[in-house]
N, CA and C of each residue as an Amber inpcrd file, in Angstrom:
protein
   210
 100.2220000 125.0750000  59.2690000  99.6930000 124.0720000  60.1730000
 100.1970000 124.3360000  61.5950000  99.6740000 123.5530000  62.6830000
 100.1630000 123.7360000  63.7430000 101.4770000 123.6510000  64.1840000
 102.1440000 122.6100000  63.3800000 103.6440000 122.3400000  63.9880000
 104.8370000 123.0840000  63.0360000 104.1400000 124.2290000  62.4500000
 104.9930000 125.2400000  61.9630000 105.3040000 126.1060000  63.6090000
 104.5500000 125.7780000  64.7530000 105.4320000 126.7510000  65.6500000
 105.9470000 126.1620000  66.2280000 106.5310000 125.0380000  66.1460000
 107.4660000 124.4110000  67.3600000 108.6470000 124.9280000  66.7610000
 109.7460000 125.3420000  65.7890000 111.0580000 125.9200000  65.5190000
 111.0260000 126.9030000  66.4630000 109.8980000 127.8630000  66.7230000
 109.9970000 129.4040000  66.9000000 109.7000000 128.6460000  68.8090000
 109.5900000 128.0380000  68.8930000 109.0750000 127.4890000  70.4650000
 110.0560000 127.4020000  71.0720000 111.0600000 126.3970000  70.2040000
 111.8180000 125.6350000  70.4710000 113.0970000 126.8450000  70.3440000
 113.6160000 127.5070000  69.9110000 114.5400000 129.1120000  69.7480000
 114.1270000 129.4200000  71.5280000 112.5080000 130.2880000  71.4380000
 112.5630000 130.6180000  72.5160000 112.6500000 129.8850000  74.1060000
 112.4780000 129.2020000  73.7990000 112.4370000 128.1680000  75.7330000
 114.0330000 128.0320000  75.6600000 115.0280000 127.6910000  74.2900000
 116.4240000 127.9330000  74.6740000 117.0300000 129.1300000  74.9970000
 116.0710000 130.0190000  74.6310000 117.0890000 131.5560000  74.5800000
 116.4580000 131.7840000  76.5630000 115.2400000 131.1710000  76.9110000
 114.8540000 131.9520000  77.9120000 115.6630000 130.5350000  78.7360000
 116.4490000 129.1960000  78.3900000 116.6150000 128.6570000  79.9260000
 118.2050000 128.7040000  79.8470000 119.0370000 129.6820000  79.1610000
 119.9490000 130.0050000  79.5510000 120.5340000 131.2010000  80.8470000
 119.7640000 131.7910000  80.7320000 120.3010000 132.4420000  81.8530000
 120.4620000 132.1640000  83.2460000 119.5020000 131.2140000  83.5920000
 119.0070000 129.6640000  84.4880000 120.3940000 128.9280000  84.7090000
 120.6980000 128.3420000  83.0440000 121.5770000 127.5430000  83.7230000
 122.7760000 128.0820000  83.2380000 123.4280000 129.0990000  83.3040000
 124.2550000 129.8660000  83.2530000 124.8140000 130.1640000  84.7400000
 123.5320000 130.7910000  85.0310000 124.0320000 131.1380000  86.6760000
 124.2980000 130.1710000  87.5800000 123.9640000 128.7140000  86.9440000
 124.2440000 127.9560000  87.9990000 125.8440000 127.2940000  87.5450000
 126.0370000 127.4130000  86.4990000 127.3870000 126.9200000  86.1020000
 128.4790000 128.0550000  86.5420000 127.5560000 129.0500000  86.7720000
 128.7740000 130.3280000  87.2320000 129.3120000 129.9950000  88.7950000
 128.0340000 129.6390000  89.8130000 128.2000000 129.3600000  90.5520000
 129.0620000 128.3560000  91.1150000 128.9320000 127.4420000  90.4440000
 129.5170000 126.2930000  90.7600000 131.4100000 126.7300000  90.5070000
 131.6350000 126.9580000  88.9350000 133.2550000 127.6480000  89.0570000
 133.6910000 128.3190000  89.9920000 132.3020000 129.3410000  89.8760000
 133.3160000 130.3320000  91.2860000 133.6950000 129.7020000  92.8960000
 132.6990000 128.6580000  92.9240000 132.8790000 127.9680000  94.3210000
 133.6470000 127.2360000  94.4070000 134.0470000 126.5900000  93.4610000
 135.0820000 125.2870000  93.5370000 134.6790000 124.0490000  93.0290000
 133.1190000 124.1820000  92.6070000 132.2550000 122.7220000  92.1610000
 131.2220000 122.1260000  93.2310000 131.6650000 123.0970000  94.5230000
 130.1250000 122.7000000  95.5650000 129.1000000 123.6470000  95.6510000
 128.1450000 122.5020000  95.4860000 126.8780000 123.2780000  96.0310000
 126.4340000 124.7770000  96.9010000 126.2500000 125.5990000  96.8640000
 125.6720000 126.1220000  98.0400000 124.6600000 125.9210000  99.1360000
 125.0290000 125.4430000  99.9560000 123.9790000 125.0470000 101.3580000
 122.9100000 125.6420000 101.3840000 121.8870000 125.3610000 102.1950000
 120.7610000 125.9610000 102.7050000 120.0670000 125.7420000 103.6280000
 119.4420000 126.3840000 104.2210000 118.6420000 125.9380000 105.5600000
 117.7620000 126.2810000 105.7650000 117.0050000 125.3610000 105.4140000
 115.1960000 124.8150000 105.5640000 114.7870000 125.1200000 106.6200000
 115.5260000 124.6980000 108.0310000 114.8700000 124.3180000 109.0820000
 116.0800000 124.8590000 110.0050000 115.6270000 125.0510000 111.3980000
 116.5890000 125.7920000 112.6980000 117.6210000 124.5220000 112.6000000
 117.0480000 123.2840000 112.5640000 118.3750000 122.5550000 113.0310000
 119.2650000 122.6750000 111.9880000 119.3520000 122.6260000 110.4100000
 120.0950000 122.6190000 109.6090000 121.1960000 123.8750000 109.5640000
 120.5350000 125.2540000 110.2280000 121.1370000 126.4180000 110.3620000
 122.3760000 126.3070000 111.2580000 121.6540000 125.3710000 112.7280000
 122.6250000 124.9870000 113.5050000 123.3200000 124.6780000 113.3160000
 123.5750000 123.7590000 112.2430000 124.5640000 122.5460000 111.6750000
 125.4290000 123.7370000 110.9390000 124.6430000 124.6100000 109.9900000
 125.9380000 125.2930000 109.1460000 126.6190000 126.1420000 110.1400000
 126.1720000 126.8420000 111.1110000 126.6230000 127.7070000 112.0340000
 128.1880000 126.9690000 112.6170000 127.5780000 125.9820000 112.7710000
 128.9330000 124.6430000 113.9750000 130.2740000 124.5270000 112.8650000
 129.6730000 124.0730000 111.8530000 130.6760000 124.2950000 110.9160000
 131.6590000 125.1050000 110.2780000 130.5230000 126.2540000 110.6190000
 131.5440000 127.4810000 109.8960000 132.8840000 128.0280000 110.8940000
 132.1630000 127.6970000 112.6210000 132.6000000 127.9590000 114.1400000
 133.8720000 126.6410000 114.2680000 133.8080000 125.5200000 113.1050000
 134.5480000 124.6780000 113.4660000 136.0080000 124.9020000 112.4120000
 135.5260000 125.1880000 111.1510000 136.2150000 125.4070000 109.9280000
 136.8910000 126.4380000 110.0920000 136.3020000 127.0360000 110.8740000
 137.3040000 128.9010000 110.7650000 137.4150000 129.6830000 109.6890000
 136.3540000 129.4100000 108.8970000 136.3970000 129.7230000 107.6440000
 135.2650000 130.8420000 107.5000000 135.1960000 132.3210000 106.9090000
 134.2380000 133.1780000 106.4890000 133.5250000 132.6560000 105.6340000
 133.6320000 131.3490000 104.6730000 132.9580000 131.5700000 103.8410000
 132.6680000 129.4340000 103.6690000 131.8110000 129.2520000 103.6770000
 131.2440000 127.8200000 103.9540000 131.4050000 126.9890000 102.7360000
 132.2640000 127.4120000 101.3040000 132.0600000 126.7680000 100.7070000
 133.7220000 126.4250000 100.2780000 134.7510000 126.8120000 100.9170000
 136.0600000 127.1700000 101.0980000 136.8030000 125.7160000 101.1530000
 137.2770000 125.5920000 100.8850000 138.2200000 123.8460000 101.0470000
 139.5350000 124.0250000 101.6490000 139.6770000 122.9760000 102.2820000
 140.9560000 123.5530000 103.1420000 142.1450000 122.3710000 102.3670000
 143.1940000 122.6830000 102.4420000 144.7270000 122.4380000 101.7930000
 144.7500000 120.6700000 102.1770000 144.3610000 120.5630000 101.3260000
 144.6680000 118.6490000 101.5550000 143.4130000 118.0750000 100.8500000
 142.4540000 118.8380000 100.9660000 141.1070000 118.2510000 100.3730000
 140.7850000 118.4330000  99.0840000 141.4860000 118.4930000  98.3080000
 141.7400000 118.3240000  96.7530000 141.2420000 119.4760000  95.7260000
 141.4260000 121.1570000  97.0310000 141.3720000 122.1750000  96.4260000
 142.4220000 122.6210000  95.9750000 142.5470000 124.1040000  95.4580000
 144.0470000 124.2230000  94.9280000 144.7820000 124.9110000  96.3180000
């Protein structure tokens, strides 16, 4: 019958949405638990630019010593 293929459906859509959310759980450890930014639009670029120029930091996703990184 028809709903003999939902087991074999249901295997594959898990085997194919791991790698999905794999990479995003990788991401997140390796960063510290934030997001990675993005910029849609010139002004938002601006904004990460000011930040990075304000933070002193190479890398925008970096936490500085008091803010409940290690």
């Amino acid at each position: 019958m028809w709903y003999e293929i939902l087991p074999g459906m249901a295997i594959m859509a898990a085997c194919l949405s791991v790698p999905g959310l794999a990479t995003v759980f990788v991401q997140r450890w390796s960063s510290g638990g934030k997001e990675k930014r993005v910029s849609r639009f010139p002004y938002q670029w601006a904004l990460m630019q000011r930040d990075k120029r304000l933070s002193g930091g190479s890398k925008r996703y970096e936490a500085k010593a008091g803010a409940g990184g290690p």
